[in-house]
C-alpha positions in Angstrom: -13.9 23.0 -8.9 -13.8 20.4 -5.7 -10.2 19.8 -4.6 -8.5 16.9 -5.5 -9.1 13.8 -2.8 -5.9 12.1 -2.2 -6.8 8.3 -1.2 -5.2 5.1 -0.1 -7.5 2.9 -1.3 -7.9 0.4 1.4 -10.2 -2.4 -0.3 -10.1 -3.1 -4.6 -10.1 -6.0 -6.7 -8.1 -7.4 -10.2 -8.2 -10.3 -11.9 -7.1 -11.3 -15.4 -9.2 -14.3 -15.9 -7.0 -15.8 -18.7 -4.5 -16.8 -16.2 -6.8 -17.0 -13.2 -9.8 -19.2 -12.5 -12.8 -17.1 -10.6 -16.1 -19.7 -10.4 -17.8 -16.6 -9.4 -17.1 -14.9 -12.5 -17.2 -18.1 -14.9 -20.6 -18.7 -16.6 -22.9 -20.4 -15.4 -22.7 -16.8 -13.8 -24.5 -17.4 -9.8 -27.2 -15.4 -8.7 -25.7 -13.8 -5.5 -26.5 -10.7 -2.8 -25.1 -8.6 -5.6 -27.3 -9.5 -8.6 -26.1 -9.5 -12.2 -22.3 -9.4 -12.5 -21.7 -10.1 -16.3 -21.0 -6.3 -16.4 -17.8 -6.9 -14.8 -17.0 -10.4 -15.6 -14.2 -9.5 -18.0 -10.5 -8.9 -17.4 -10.1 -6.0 -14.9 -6.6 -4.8 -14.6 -4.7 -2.1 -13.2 -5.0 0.3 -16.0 -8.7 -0.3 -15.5 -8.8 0.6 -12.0 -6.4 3.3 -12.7 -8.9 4.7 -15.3 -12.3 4.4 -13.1 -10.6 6.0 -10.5 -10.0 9.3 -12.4 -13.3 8.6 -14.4 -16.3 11.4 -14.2 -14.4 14.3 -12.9 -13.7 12.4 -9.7 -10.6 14.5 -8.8 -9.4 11.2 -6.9 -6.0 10.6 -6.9 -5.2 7.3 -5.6 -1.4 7.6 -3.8 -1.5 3.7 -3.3 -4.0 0.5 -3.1 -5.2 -3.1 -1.2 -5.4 -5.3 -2.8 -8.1 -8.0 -1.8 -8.1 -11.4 -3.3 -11.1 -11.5 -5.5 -12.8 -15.0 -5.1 -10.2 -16.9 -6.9 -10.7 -20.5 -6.9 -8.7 -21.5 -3.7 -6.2 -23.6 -5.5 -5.3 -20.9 -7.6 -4.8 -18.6 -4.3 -0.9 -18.4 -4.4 -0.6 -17.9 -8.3 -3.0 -15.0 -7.6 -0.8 -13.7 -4.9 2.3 -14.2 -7.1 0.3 -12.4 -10.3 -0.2 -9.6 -8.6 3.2 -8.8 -6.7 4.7 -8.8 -10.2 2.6 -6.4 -10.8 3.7 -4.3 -8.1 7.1 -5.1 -8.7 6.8 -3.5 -11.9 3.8 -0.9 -11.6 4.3 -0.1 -7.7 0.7 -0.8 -7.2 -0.8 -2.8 -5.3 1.5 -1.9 -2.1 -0.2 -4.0 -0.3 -1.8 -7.5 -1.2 -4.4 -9.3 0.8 -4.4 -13.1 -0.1 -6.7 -15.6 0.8 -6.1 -19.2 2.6 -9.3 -21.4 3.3 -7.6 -21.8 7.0 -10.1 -25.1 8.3 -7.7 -27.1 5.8 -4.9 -29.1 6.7 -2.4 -27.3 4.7 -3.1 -23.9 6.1 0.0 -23.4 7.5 2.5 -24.3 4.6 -0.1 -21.8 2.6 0.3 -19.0 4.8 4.2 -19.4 4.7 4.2 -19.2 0.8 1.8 -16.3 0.8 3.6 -14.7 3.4 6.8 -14.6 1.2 5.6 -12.5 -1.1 6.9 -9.1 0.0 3.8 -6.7 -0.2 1.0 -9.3 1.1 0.1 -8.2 4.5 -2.8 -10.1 5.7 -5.8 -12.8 4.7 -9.2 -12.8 3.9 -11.5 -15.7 4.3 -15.1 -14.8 3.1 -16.9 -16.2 6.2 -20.4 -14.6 5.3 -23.1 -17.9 6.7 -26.5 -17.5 6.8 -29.3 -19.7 7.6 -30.9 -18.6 4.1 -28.5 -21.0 1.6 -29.0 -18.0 -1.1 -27.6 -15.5 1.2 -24.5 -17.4 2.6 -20.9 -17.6 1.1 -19.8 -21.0 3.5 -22.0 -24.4 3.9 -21.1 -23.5 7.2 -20.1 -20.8 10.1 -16.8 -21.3 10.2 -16.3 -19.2 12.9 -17.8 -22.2 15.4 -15.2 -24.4 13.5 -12.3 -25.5 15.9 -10.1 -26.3 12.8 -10.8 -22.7 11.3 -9.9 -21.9 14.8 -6.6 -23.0 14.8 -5.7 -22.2 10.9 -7.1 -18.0 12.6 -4.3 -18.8 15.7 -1.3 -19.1 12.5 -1.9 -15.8 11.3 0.4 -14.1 14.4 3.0 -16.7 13.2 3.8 -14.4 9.9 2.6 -10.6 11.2 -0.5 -11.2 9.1 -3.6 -9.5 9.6 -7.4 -10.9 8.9 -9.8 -9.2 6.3 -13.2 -10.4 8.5 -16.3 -10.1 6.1 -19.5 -11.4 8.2 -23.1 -10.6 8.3 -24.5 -8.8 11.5 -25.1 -11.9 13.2 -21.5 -13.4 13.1 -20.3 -10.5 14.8 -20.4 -10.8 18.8 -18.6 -14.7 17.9 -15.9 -12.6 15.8 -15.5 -10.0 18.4 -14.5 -12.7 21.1 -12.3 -14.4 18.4 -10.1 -11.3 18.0 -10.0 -10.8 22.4 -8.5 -14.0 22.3 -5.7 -12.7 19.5 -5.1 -9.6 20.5 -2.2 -9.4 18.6 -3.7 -10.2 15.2 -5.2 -7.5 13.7 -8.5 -7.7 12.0 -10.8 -5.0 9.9 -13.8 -5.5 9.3 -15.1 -5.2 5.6 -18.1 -3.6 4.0 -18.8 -1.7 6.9 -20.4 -5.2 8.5 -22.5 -6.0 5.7 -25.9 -4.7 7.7 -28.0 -7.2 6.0 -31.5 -6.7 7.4 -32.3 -3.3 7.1 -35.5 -3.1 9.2 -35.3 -1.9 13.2 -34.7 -5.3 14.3 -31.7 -5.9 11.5 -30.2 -2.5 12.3 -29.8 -2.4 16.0 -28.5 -6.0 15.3 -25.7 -4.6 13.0 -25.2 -1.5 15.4 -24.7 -3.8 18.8 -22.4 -6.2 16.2 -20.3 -3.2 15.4 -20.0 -2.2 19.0 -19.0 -5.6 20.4 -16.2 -5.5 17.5 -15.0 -2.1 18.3 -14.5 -3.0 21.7 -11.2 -5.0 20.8 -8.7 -2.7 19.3 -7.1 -4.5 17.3 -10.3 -4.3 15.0 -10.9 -1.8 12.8 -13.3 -1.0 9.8 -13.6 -0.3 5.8 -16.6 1.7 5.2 -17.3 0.0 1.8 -19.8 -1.9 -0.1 -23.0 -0.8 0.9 -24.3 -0.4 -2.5 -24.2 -4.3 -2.2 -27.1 -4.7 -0.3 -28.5 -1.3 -1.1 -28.7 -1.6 -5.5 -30.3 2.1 -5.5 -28.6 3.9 -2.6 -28.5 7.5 -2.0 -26.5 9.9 0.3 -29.3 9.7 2.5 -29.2 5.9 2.6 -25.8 5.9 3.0 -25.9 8.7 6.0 -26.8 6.6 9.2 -24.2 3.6 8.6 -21.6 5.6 7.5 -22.0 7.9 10.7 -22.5 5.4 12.9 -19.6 3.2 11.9 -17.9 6.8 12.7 -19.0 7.0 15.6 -18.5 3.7 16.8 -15.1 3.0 15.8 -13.6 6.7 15.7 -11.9 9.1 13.2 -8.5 6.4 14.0 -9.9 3.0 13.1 -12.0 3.5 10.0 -10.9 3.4 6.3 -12.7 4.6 3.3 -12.8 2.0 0.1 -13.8 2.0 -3.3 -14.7 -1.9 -3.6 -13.9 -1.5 -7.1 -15.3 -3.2 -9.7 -18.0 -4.9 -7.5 -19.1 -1.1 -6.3 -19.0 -0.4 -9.9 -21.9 -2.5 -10.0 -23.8 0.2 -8.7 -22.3 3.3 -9.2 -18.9 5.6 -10.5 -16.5 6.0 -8.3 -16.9 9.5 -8.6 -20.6 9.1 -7.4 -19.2 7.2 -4.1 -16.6 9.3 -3.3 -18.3 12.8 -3.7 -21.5 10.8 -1.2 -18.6 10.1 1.2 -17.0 13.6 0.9 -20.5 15.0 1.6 -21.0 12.8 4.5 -17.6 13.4 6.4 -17.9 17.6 5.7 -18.2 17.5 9.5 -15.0 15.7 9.9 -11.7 17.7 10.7 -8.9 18.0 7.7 -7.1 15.6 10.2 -10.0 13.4 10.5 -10.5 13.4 6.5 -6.7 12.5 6.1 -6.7 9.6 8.1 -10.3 8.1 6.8 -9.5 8.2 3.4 -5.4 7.5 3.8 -3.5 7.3 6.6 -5.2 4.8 8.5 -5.1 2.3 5.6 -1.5 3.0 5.6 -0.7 2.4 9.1 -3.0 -0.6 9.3 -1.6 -2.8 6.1 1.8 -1.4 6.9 1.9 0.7 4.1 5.4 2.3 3.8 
């Protein structure tokens, strides 16, 4: 029998959308870079989570979770944040909340203070994913050459909040000079940098992108979501960004996520996790204990 994988989970999802409006998940369901997701357009609550954790033999035992805002509709962002710390309040998990603030709008900064009550959030995310190709972008435009998203970013120091940065390839050398000018703001990249293109051109791309970022150290890394942009993956598919985001960043400022229920998608969690246990064989017990816990701990200030 394999031995039981303690994780922190640094990147999963919940919504209840009786009390919570997702477009995203709200027929007319949109077509996105993830296909089909009426499989998981449902409630998904903790229990849920809970249960696909352990599902399929997985011998996963999740210690604690991050939780990412899910694509709420942004008015709804603080009663999203507020759901779910009464969750943890009562259920322990999530231990640390990841909220999201649309930070280009004038009220970013009365947002952030109301989020930033709420005693397990720890950071924001801002899906900033623009692409020239309308069916492949998340924002009308990139943000990240927007001087009024610029100065919503500079607020996040204010509260001790981090950034959840989730890009495309191209995006990356712009981000990487955003966080040398806020060095004390930390930001992780998500989905291991999205590597879009996946032809020679699209890789190096993505591999350049992920060295530019992991020249600031106050970035660091969730190896996650692949499966998004790869519906059929393998190990072997897997393999090169997986060791390469290892290699880039270091054993210290990587984290290993489920992405669960959108991972789900594509996969069990017991199918992801024994392809990531595979992959990082090489990697020292120490090594293992920080990519698949501690660093997720130490980086959302995880008691």
């Amino acid at each position: 029998m394999k031995p039981e994988l303690q994780i922190v989970d640094a990147h999963m999802h919940l919504w209840d959308l009786s009390r919570i409006p997702y477009p995203w998940l709200t027929p007319p369901l949109p077509v996105g870079i993830t296909g089909d997701v009426s499989s998981i357009a449902r409630n998904y609550l903790l229990d849920d989570y809970l249960r696909d954790l352990a599902a399929n033999d997985s011998r996963v035992r999740v210690l604690k979770a991050v939780h990412v805002e899910a694509g709420a509709d942004p008015a709804a962002s603080v009663a999203e944040t507020r759901w779910l710390q009464s969750i943890a309040d009562v259920r322990g998990f999530p231990q640390a909340i990841v909220a999201h603030a649309e930070l280009e709008k004038p009220g970013a900064a009365a947002l952030l203070e109301q989020h930033a009550a709420h005693a397990n959030v720890r950071g924001i995310r801002q899906i900033l994913n623009w692409h020239p190709d309308p069916g492949k972008s998340y924002t009308p435009r990139d943000l990240l050459a927007d001087e009024s998203w610029r100065k919503g970013f500079a607020l996040l120091a204010r509260h001790g909040l981090s950034f959840d940065l989730q890009i495309y390839p191209a995006q990356m050398a712009a981000a990487a000079r955003l966080a040398a000018r806020h060095p004390d703001t930390p930001v992780i990249l998500n989905h291991t940098g999205m590597p879009l293109d996946r032809n020679t051109a699209g890789v190096e791309a993505w591999r350049a992108g992920l060295r530019a970022l992991a020249a600031q150290p106050n970035v660091s890394v969730k190896v996650s979501g692949l499966a998004m942009l790869d519906w059929r993956w393998t190990r072997d598919s897997l393999k090169p960004f997986v060791h390469e985001t290892l290699e880039i960043f270091g054993a210290g400022r990587v984290m290993i996520a489920s992405n669960f229920p959108v991972d789900r998608l594509f996969g069990t969690a017991a199918a992801f996790y024994d392809a990531y246990r595979s992959l990082l064989a090489g990697a020292s017990e120490e090594e293992r204990a920080r990519l698949f816990a501690r660093n997720a701990e130490r980086i959302y200030r995880i008691q």
